[in-house]
KOLPALUM-837293 format. One record per residue: x, z, y of N, C-alpha, C in turn; residue in one letter. Coordinates in steps of 0.02 Angstrom, whole numbers, padded with zeros to 5 digits, always signed. Atoms other than C-alpha are relative to their C-alpha. Last residue first. Layout:
# KOLPALUM-837293
XZYXZYXZYa...
This chain:
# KOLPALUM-837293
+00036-00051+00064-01053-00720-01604+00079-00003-00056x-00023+00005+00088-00952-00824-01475-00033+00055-00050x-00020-00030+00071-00976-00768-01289-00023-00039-00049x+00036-00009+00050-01065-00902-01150+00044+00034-00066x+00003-00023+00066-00932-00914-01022-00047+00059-00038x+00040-00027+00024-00961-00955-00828+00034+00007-00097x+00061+00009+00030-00870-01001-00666-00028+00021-00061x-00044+00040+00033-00732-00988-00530-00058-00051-00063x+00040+00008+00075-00862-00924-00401+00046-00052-00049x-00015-00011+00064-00746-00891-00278-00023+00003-00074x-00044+00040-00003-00824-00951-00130+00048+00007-00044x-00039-00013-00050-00984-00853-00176+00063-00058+00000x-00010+00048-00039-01145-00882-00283+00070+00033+00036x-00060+00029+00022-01133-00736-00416+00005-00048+00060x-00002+00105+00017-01238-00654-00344+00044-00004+00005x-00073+00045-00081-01220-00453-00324-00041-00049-00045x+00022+00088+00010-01344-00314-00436+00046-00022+00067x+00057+00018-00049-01241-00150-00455-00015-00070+00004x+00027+00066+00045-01107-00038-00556-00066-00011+00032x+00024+00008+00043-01041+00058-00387-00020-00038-00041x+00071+00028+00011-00928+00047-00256-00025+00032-00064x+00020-00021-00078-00775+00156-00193-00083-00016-00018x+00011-00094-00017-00666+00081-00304-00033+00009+00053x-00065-00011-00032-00714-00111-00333+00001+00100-00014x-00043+00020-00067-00862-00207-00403+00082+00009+00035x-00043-00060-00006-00950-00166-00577+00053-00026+00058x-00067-00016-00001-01058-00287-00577+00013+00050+00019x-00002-00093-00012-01238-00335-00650+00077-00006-00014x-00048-00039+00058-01244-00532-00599-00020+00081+00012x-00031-00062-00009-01382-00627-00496+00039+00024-00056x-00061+00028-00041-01423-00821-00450+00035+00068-00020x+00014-00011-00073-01586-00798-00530+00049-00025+00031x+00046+00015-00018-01533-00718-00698-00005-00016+00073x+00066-00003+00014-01449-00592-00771-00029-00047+00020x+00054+00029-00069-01250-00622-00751-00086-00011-00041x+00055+00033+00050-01139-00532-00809-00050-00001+00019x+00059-00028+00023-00986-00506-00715-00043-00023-00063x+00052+00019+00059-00803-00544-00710-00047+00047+00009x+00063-00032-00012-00656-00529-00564-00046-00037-00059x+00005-00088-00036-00493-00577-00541-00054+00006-00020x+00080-00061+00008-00482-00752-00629+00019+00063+00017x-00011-00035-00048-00279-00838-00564-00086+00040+00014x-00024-00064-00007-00255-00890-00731+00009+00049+00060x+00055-00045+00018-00418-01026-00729+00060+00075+00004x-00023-00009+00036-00325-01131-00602-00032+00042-00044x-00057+00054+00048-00393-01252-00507+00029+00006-00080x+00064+00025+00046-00530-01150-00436+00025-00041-00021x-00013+00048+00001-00370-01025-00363-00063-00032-00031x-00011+00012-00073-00421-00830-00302+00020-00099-00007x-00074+00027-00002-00523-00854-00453+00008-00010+00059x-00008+00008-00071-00707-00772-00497+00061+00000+00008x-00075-00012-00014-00803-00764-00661+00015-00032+00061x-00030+00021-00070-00968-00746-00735+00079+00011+00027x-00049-00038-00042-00997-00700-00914+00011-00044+00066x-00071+00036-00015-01156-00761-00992+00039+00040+00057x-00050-00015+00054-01278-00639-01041+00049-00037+00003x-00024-00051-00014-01443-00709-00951+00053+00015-00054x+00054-00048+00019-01429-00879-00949+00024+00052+00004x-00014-00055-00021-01328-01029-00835-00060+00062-00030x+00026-00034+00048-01355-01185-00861-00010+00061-00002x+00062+00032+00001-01358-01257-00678-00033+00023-00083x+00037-00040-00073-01200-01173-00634-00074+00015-00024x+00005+00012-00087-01117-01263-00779-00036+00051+00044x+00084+00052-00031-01109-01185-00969+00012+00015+00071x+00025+00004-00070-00955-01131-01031-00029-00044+00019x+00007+00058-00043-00875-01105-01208-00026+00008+00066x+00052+00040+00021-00832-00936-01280-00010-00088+00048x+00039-00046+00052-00716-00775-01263-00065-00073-00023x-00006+00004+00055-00584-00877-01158-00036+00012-00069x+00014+00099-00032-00624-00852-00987-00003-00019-00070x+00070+00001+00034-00621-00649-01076-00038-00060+00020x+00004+00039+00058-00445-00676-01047-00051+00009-00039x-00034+00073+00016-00434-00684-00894+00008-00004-00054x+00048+00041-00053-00572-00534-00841+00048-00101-00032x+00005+00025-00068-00473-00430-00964-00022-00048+00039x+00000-00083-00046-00512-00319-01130-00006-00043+00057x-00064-00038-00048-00538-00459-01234-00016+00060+00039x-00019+00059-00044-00727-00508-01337+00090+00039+00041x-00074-00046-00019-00790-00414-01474+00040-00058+00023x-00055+00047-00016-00968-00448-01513+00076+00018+00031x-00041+00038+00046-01076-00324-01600+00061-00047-00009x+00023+00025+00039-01198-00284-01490+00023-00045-00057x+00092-00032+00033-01151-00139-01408-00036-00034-00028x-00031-00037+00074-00950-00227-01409-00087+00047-00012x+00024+00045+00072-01058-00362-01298+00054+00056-00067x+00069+00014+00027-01096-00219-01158-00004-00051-00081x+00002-00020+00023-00904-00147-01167-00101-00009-00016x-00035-00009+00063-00826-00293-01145-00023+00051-00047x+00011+00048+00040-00927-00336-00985-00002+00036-00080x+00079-00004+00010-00901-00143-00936-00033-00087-00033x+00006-00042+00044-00725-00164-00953-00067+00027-00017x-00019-00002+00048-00695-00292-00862-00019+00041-00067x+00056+00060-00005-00787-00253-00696+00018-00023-00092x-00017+00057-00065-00706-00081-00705-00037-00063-00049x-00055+00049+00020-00790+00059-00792+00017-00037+00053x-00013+00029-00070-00859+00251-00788+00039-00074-00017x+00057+00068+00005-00950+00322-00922+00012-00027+00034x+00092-00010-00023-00891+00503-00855-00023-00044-00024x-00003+00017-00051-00687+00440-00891-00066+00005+00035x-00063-00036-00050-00665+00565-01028+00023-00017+00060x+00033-00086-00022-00826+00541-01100+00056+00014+00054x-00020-00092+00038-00757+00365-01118-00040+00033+00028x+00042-00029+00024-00803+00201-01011-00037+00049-00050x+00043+00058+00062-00704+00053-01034-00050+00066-00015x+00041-00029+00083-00616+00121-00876-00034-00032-00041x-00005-00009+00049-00475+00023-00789-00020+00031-00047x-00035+00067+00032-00520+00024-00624+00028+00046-00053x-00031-00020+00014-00682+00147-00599+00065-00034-00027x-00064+00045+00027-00823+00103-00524+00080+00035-00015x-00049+00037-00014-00971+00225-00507+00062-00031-00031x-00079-00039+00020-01108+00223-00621+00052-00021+00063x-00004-00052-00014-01293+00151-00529+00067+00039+00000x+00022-00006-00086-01331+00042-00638+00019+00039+00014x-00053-00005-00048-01232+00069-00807-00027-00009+00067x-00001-00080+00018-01408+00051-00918+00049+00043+00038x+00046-00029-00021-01425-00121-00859+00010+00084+00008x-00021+00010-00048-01270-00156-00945-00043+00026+00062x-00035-00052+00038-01346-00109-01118+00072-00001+00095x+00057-00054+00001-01503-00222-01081+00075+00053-00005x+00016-00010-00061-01361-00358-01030-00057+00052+00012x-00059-00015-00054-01283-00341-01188-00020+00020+00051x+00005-00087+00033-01449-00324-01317+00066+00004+00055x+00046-00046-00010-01509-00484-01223+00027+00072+00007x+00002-00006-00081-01365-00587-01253-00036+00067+00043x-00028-00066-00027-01364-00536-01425-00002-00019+00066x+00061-00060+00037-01461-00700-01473+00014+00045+00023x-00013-00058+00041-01329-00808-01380-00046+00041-00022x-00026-00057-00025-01398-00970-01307+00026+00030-00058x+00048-00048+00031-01339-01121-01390-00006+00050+00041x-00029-00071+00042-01239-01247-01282-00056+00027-00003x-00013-00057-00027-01330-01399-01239+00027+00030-00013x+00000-00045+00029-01297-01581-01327+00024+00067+00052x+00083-00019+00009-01321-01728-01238+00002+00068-00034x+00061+00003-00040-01165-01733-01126-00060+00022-00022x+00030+00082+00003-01044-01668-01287-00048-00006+00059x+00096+00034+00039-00984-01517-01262-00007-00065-00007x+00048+00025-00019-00792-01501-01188-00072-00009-00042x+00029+00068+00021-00685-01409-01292-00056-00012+00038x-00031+00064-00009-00577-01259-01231-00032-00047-00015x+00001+00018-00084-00682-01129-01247+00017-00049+00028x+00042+00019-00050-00708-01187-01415-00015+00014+00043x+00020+00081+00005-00552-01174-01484-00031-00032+00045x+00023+00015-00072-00551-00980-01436-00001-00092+00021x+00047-00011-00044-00610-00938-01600+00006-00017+00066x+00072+00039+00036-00482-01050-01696-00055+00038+00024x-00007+00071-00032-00340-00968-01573-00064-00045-00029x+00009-00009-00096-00391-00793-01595-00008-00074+00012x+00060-00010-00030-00401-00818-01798-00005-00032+00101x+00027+00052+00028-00226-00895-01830-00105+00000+00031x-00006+00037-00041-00135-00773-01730-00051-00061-00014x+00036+00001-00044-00246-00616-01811+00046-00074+00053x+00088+00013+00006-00201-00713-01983-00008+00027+00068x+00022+00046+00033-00007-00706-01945-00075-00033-00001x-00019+00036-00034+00015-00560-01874-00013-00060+00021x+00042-00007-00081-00054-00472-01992-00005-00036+00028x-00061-00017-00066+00055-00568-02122-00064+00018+00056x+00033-00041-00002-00053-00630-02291+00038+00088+00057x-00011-00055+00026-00015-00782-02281-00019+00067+00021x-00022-00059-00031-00136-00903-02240+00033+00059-00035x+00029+00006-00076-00124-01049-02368+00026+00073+00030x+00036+00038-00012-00054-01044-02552-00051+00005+00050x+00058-00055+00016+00056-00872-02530-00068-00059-00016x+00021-00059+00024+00199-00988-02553-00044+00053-00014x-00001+00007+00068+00158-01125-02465+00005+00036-00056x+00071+00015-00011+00090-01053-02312+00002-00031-00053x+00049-00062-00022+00255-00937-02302-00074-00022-00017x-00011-00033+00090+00354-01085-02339-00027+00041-00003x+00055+00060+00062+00284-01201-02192+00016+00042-00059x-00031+00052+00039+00338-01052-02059-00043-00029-00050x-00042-00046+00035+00246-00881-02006+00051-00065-00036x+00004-00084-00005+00178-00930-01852+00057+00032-00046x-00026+00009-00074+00175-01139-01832+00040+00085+00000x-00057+00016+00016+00133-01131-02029+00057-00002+00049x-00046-00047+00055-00016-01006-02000+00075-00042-00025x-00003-00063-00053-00071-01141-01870+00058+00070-00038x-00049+00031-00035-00062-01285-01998+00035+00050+00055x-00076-00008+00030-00124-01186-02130+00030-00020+00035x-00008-00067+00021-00306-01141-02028+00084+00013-00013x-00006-00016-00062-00309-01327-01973+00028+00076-00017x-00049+00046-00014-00297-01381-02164+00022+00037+00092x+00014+00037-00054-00417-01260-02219+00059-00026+00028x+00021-00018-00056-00381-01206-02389-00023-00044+00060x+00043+00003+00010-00275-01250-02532-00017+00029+00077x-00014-00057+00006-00081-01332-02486-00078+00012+00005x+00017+00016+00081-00066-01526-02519-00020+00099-00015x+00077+00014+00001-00086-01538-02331-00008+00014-00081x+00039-00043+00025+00057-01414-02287-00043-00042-00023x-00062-00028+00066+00202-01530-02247-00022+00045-00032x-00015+00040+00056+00093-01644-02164+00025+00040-00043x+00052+00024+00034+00013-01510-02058+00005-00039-00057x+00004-00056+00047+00188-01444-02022-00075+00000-00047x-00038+00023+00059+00224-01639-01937-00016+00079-00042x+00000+00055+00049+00086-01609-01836+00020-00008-00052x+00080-00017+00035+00099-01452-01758-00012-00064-00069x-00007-00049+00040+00288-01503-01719-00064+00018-00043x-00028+00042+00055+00211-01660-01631+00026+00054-00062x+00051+00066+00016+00113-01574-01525+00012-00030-00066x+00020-00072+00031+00237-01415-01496-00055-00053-00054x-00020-00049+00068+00346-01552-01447-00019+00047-00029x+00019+00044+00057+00214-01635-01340+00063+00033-00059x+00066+00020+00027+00207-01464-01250-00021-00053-00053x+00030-00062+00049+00387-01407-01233-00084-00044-00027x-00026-00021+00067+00440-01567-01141-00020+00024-00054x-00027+00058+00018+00360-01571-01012+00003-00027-00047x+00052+00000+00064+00327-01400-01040-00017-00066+00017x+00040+00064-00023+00506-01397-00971-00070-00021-00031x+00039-00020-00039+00577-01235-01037-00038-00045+00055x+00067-00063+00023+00611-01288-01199-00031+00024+00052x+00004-00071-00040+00706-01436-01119-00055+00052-00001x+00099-00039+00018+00726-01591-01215+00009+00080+00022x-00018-00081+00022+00869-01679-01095-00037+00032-00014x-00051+00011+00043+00879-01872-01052+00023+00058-00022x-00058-00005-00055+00749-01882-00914+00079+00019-00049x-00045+00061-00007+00628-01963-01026+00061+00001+00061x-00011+00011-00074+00492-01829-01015+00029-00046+00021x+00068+00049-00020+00452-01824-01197-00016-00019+00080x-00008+00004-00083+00648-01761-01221-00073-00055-00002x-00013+00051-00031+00592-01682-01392+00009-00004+00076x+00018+00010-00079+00615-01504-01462+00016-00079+00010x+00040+00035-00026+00605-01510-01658-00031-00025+00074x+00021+00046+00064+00782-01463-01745-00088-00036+00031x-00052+00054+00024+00858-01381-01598-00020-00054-00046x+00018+00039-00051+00681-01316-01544+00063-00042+00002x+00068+00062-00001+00664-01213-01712+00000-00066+00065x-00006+00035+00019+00845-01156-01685-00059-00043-00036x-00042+00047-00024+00809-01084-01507+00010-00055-00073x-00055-00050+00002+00636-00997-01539+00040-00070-00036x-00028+00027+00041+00496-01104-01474+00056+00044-00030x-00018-00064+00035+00355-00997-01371+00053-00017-00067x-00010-00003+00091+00271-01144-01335+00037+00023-00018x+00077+00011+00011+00265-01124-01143-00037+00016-00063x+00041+00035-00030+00444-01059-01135-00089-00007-00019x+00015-00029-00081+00540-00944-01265-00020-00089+00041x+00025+00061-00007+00548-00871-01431-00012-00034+00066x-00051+00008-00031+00712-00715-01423-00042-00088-00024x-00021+00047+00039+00603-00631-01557+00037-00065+00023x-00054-00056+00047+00577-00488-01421+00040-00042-00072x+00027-00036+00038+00473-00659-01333+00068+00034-00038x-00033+00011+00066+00550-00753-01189-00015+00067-00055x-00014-00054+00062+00433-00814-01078+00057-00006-00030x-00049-00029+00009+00450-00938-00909+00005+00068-00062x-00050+00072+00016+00340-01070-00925+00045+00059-00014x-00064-00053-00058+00178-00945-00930+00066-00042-00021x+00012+00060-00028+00007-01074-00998+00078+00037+00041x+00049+00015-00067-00043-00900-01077+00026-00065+00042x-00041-00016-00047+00121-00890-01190-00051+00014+00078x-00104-00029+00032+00086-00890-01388+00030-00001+00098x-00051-00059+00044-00090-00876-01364+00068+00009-00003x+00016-00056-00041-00132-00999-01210+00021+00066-00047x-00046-00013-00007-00032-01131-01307+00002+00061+00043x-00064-00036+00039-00132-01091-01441+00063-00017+00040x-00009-00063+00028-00278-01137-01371+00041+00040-00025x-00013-00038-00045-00218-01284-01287-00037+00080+00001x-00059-00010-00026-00178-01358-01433+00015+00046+00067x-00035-00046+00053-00346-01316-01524+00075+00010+00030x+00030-00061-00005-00448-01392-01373+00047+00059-00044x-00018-00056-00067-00322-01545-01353-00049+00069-00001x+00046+00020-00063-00367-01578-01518+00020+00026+00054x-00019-00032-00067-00237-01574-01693-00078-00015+00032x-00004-00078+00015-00275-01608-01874+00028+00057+00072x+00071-00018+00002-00294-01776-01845-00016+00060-00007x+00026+00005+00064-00150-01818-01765-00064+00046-00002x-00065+00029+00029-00062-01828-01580-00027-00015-00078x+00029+00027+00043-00232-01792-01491+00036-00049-00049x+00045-00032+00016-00189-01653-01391-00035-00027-00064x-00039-00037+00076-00016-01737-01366-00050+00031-00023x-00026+00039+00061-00142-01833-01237+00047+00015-00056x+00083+00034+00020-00268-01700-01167+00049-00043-00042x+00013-00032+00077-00121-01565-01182-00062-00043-00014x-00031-00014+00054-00017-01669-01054-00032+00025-00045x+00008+00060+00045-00167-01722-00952+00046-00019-00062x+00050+00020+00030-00214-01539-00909+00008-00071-00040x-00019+00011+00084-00041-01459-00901-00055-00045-00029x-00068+00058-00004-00029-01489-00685+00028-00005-00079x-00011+00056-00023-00203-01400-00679+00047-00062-00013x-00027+00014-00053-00196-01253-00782-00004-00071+00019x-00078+00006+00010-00304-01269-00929+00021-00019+00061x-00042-00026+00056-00480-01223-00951+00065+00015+00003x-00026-00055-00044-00558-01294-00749+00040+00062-00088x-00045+00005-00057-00647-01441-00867+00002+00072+00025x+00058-00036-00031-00669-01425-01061+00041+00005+00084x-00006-00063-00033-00536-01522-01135-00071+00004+00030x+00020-00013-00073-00587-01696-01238-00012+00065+00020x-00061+00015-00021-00565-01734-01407+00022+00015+00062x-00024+00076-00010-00739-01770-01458+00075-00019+00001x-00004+00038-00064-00789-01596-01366+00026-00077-00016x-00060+00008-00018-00772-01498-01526+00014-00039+00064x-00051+00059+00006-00951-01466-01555+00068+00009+00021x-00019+00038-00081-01080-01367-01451+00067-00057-00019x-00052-00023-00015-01211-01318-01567+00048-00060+00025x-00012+00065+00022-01396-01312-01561+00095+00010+00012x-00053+00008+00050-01517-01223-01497+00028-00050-00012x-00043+00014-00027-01606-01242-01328+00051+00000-00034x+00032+00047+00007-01766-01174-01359+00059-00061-00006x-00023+00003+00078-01684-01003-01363-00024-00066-00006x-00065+00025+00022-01656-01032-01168-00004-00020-00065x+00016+00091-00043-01847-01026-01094+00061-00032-00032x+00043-00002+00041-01838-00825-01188-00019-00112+00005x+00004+00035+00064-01705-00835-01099-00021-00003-00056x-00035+00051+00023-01752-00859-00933+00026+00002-00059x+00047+00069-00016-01923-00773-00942+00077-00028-00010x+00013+00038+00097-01824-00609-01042-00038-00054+00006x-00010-00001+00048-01717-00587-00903-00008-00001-00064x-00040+00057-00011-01817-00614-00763+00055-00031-00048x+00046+00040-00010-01935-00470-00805+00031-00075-00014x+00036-00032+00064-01801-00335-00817-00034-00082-00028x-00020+00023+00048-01732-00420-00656-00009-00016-00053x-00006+00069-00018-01869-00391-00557+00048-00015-00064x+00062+00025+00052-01897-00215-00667-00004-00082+00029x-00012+00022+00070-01712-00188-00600-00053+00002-00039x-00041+00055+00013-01746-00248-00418+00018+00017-00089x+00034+00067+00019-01870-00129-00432+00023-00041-00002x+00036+00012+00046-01785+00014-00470-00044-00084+00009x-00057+00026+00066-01627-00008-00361-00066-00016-00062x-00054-00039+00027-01739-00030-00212+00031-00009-00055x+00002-00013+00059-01804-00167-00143+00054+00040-00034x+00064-00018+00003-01823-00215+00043-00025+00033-00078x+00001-00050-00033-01664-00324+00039-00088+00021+00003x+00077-00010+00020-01606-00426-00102-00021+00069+00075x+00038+00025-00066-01432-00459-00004-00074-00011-00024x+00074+00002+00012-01318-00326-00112-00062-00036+00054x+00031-00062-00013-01131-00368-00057-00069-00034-00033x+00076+00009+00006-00997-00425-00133-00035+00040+00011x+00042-00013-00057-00819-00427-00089-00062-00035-00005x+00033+00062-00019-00714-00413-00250-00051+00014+00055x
């Protein structure tokens, strides 16, 4: 990523007792600010979901009650990342990840061109919609969280969630069920009056990021003995909130995902920054910092560079996610 250092006149130390400083006035100004962020009403979170899927998963989003466009398009980012063309070792395949005689028995033509086409997410999407649905019904008498069984019924089938009475007990299974019900609320718009919370750990990340000044860059380290302590932009995020507990993805796109997102204008220390050759699309994110304060991130840049203060401001500023405790 092409960023340069434009604090000029200040070396590395003082720009990091500036920072230092700057980082516990803004969010020490943030904790004030509790409060939580809701399901969005129904309503996507904007720049979430590819462009040309957004008004498809806003309205099959809200096919029943046990659906939201936030939960649908969480899970359609799990089972395929928003990718039309998959076909999973289990021979499941398009957007929604249908395998062929599940999509004989529930693929619709929601398009109206007279042919339901798994690989038409067209198509695929309100049939995943409606599928979700109807497995909700066919689980509700089943104990537990209703959303929880409906997901686990998408995964491991409705007899699987009947049988073990709710999530069965299928790896697989529960980490699909999890991922998607934590990344919910990236997907969900806030409510206008209601802020996002800061993060408490924020702090203990970006103090633990701090500490990387200076390291050179390294693509693909997370920062072993065996790589000196060395990371890429990714991997140093990932590896400041695993120092305080939080455990967010390995990669810049799918750490868009790790929490909701506060505007320009919210913006505290410990939120993830992010940067897209497209501002349309969120799968075309290259690049993630963490951003202290001010206008500034601590990044880990390119080969060649070092972990170092940049601003986020640039023509790629895609934009921001607040981690999930």
């Amino acid at each position: 990523m092409k960023k340069v250092l434009l604090v000029a006149g200040l070396g590395i130390g003082g720009l990091a007792c500036f920072m230092a400083l700057l980082v516990v006035g803004v969010y020490s100004a943030g904790v004030s600010l509790l409060g939580g962020a809701g399901r969005g009403d129904g309503q996507l979170a904007a720049n979430t979901v590819p462009e040309e899927y957004v008004l498809l998963v806003q309205e099959w989003g809200n096919y029943c009650d046990t659906l939201s466009p936030a939960l649908l398009a969480a899970q359609l980012n799990q089972e395929s990342g928003f990718q039309t063309d998959q076909t999973s070792s289990a021979s499941a395949q398009g957007i929604a990840q249908f395998i062929p005689s599940t999509w004989a028995a529930h693929g619709i033509d929601a398009s109206g061109d007279g042919v339901a086409d798994v690989w038409d997410p067209a198509d695929a999407i309100p049939s995943a919609a409606v599928y979700d649905c109807s497995l909700a019904e066919y689980v509700k008498d089943v104990p537990g969280d209703p959303v929880d069984n409906m997901l686990a019924a998408y995964n491991a089938g409705p007899y699987a969630v009947i049988q073990y009475n709710g999530v069965p007990p299928y790896t697989e299974t529960q980490n699909y069920v999890r991922v998607i019900r934590e990344a919910e609320v990236s997907f969900a718009a806030a409510p206008a009056d209601q802020p996002l919370p800061p993060l408490e750990q924020a702090a203990g990340a970006v103090h633990f990021a701090q500490d990387q000044l200076g390291t050179p860059y390294l693509w693909g380290g997370d920062g072993t003995p065996e790589e000196g302590g060395r990371f890429d932009c990714s991997g140093l995020t990932k590896a400041a909130y695993d120092s305080v507990g939080i455990t967010i993805p390995r990669v810049a796109n799918d750490q868009w995902t790790a929490g909701p997102h506060p505007d320009r204008d919210e913006l505290l220390p410990g939120d993830l920054v992010f940067f897209a050759y497209d501002l349309a699309d969120p799968r075309s994110i290259h690049h993630v910092g963490i951003y202290v304060g001010g206008g500034y991130m601590i990044n880990a840049p390119y080969t060649g560079a070092v972990i170092r203060f940049d601003p986020i401001d640039s023509p790629d500023y895609f934009g921001a996610t607040r981690p999930t405790a």
